[in-house]
C-alpha positions as CSV (number, residue, x, y, z in Angstrom):
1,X,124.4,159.7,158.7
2,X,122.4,160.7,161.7
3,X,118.5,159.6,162.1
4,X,117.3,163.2,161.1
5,X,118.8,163.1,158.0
6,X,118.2,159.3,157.1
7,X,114.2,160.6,157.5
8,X,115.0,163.7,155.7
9,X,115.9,161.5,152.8
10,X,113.4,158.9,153.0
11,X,111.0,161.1,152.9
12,X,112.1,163.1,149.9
13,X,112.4,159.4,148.3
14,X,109.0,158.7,149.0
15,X,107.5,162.4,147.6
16,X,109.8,161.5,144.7
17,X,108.2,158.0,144.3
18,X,104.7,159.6,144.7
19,X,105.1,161.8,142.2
20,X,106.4,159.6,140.0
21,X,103.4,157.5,140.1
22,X,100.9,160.4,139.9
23,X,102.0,162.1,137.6
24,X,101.5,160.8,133.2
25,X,102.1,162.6,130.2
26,X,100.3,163.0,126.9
27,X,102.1,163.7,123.8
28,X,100.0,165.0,120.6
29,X,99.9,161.4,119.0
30,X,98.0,160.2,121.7
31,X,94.7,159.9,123.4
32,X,94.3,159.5,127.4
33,X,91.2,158.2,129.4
34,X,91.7,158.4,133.2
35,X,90.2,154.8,135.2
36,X,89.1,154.4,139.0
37,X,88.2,150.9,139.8
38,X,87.6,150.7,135.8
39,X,85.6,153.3,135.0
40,X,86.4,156.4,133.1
41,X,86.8,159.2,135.3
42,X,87.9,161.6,132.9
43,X,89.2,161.8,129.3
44,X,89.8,164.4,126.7
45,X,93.4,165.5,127.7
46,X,95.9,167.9,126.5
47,X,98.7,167.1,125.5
48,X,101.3,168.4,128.5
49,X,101.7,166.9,132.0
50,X,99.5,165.5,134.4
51,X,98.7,164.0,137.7
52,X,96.3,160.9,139.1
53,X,96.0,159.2,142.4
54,X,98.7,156.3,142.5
55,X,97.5,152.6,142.7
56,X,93.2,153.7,142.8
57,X,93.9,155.1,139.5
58,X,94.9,154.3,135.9
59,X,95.4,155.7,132.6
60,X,94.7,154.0,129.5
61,X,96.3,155.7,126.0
62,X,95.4,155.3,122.3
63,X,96.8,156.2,119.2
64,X,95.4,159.0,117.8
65,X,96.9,158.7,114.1
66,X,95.1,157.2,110.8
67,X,95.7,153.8,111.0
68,X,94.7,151.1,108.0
69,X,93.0,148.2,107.2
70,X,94.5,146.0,104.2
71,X,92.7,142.8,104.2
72,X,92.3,140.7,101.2
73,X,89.6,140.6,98.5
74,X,86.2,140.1,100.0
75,X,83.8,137.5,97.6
76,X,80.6,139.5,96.6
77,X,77.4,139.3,94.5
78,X,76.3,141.8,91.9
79,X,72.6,141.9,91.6
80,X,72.5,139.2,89.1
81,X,73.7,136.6,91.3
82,X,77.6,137.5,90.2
83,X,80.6,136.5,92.2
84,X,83.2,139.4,92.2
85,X,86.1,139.8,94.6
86,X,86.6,143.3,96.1
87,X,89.9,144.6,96.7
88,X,89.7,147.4,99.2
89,X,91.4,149.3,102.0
90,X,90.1,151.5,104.9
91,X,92.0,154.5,107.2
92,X,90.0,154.7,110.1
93,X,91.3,156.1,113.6
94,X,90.0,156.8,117.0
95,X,88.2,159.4,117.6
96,X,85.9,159.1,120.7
97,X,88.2,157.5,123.2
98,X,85.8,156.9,125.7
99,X,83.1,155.6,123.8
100,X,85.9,153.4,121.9
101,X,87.7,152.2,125.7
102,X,83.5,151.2,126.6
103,X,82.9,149.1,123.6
104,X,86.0,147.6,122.4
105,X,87.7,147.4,126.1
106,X,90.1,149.2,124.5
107,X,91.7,146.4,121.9
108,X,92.4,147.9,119.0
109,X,92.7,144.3,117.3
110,X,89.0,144.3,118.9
111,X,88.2,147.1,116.8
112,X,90.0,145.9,113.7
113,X,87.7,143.1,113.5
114,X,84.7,145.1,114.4
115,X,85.5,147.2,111.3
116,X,86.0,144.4,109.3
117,X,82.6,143.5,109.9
118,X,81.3,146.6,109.5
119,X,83.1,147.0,105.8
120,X,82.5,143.7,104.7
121,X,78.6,144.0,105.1
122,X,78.6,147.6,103.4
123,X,80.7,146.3,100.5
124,X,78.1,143.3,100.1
125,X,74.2,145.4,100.7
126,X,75.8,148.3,98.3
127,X,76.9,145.7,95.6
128,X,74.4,143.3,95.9
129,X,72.2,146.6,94.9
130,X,74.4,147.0,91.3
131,X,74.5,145.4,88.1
132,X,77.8,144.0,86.8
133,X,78.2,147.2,84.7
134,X,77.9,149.6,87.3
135,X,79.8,147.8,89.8
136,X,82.9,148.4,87.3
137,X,82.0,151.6,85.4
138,X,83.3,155.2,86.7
139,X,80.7,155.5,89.1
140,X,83.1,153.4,91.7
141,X,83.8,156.8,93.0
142,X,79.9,157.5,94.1
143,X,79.9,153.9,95.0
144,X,82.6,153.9,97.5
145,X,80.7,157.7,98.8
146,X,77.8,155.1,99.7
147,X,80.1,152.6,101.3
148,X,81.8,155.2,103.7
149,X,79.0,157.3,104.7
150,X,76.9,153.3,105.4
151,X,80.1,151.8,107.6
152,X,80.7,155.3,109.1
153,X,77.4,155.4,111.0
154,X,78.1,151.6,112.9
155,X,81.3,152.5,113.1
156,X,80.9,155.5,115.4
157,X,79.0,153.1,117.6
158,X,82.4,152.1,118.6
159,X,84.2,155.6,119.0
160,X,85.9,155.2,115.3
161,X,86.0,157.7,112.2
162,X,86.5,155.9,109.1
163,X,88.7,158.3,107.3
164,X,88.6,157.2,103.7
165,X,87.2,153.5,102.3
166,X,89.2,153.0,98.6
167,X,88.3,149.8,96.5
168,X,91.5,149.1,95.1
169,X,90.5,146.4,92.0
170,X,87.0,144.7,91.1
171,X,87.7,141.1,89.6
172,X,85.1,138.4,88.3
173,X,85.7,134.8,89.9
174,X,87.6,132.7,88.1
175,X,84.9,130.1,87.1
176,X,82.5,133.1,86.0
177,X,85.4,135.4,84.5
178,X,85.6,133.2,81.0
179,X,81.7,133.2,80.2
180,X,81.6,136.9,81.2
181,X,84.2,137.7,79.3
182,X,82.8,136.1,76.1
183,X,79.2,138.1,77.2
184,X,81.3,141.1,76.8
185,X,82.7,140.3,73.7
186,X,79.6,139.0,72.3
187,X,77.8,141.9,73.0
188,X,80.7,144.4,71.6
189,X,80.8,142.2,68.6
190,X,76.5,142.7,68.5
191,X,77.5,146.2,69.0
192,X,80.2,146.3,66.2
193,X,78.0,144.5,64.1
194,X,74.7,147.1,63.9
195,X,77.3,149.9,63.5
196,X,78.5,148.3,60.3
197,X,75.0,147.8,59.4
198,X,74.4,151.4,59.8
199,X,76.9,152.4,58.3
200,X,76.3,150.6,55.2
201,X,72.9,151.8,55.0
202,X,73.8,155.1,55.3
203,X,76.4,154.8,52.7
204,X,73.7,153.0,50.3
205,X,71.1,156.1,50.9
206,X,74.2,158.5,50.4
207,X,75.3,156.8,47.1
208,X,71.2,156.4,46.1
209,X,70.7,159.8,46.5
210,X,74.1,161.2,44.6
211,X,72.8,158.4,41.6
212,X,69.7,160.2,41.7
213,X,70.8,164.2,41.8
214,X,73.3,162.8,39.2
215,X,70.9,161.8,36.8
216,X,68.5,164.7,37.7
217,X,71.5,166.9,36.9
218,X,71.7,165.1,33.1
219,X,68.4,165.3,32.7
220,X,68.4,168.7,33.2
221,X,71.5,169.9,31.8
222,X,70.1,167.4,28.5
223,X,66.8,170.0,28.6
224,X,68.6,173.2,28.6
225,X,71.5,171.9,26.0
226,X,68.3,170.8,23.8
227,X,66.8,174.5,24.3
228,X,69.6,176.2,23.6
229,X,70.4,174.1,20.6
230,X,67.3,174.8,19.1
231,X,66.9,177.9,20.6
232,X,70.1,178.5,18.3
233,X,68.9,176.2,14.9
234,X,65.2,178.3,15.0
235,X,67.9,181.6,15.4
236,X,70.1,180.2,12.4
237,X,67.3,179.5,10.3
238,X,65.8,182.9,10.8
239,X,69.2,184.1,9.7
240,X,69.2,182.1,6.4
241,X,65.6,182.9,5.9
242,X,66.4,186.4,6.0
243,X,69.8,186.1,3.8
244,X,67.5,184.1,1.4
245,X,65.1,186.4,1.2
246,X,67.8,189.5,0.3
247,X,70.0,187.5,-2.2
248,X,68.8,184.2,-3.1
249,X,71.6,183.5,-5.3
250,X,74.3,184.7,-3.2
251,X,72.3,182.3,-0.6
252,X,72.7,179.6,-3.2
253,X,76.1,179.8,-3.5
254,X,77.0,180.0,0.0
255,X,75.4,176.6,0.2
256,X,77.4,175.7,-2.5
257,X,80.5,176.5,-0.8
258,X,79.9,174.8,2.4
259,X,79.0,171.5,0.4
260,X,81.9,171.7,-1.1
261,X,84.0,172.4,2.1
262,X,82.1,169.3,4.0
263,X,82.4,167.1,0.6
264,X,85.9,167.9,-0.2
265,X,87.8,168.8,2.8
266,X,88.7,165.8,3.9
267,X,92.3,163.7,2.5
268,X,91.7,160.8,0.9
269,X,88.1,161.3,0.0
270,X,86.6,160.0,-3.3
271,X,83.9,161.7,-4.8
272,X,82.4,160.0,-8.3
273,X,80.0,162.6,-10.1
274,X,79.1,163.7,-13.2
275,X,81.0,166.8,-13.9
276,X,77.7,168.5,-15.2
277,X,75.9,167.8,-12.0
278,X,74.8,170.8,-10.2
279,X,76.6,170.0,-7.4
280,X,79.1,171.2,-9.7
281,X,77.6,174.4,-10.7
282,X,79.2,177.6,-9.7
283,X,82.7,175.4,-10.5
284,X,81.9,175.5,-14.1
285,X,80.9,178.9,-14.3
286,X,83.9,181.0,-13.7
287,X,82.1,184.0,-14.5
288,X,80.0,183.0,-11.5
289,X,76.5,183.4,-13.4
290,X,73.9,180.5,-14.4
């Protein structure tokens, strides 16, 4: 090889090896800042292919997925002075890279704990705020709203979105669980207890008052039976007034007849009378006169 070509090819070594140090690439899962003697020079790439000057300048990348937080329970107070543990998780990701490279120095364990700060005090002001019951009723989901939307505003000091903030489980302590437990059922046995109550007293006025329309409903259904009964005796005396009045005897001996049918119609009776009693008197007379 002749001296002409030997420079030929060192020289096409060295554009290769230049290029090869300028130039970077960004893929759409990542985020690219651009250094010069440590400071950002530019940011905000595209993903594609690009160039920077070799040795005087650096590029720093960052995920740009969710990534999580799963730490364990953090120890709380309601705001009566109750311990709870909180079990939670947060997706968070990067979002300002610049602003995240500037106050984390680009550590994303950095930023871990920085969150972890940032969650744990949110969880603690927003419970601390809460009574035991609304700490664990179905208003967690407005609860962790609160949570996110507090942590979110710190947290973008740092060039982080906090994507979503779950709480995962709510548990007492174990030295307060047992006497909170027994509050609870204490006060659902309190609670238990008036409804029986009620519900007695309710049945007591609902049997008072069906005693009371029962016997209005005798009385009055005594009153009309009475009316119409005499209604009906005044009726049947006007009748035998009247059938005295046209045939007194045949009125007699009607009588006669249903004495006789009330007297004697029964088996077994015994009836002791003279036999010229007048009870007896239209038996003896066949003829049917007096």
């Amino acid at each position: 090889m002749n001296k002409g070509t030997f420079r030929a090819v060192v020289v096409v070594g060295l554009i290769f090896v230049g290029i090869g140090l300028s130039a970077f690439t960004v893929n759409e899962r990542e985020l690219a800042i651009k250094l010069q003697v440590g400071e950002v020079v530019q940011a905000h790439y595209e993903p594609g292919l690009h160039f920077k000057i070799p040795v005087i300048q650096t590029v720093r990348k960052f995920p740009s997925r969710i990534l999580n937080i799963d730490d364990a329970p953090q120890r709380v107070f309601t705001l009566d002075r109750t311990a709870m543990t909180v079990d939670y998780f947060v997706k968070w990701r990067i979002d300002d890279e610049v602003v995240f490279y500037t106050s984390t120095g680009g550590s994303q364990n950095f930023a871990r704990d920085r969150l972890r700060e940032i969650i744990k005090n949110s969880i603690v002001t927003e419970f601390g705020k809460r009574s035991i019951q609304e700490a664990i009723s179905l208003e967690r989901v407005e609860l962790m709203q609160v949570m996110l939307s507090t942590a979110s505003a710190t947290a973008a000091g740092i060039g982080v979105k906090l994507v979503d903030f779950r709480v995962k489980q709510v548990e007492f302590v174990d030295v307060v669980r047992n006497s909170v437990y027994n509050q609870m059922r204490e006060e659902r046995a309190r609670i238990a207890a008036e409804t029986r109550a009620e519900g007695r007293e309710a049945a007591e006025l609902i049997k008072s008052t069906a005693d009371r329309d029962r016997t209005v409903l005798l009385a009055e259904a005594y009153r009309d039976g009475q009316i119409i009964r005499g209604e009906g005796d005044a009726h049947a005396a006007d009748i035998y007034a009247s059938a005295y009045t046209k045939d007194p005897e045949f009125y007699a001996f009607y009588r006669s007849i249903e004495a006789y049918r009330n007297a004697l119609g029964k088996a077994g009776d015994i009836l002791v009378l003279d036999p010229n009693n007048e009870f007896f008197r239209y038996l003896n007379q066949s003829d049917g006169q007096q």
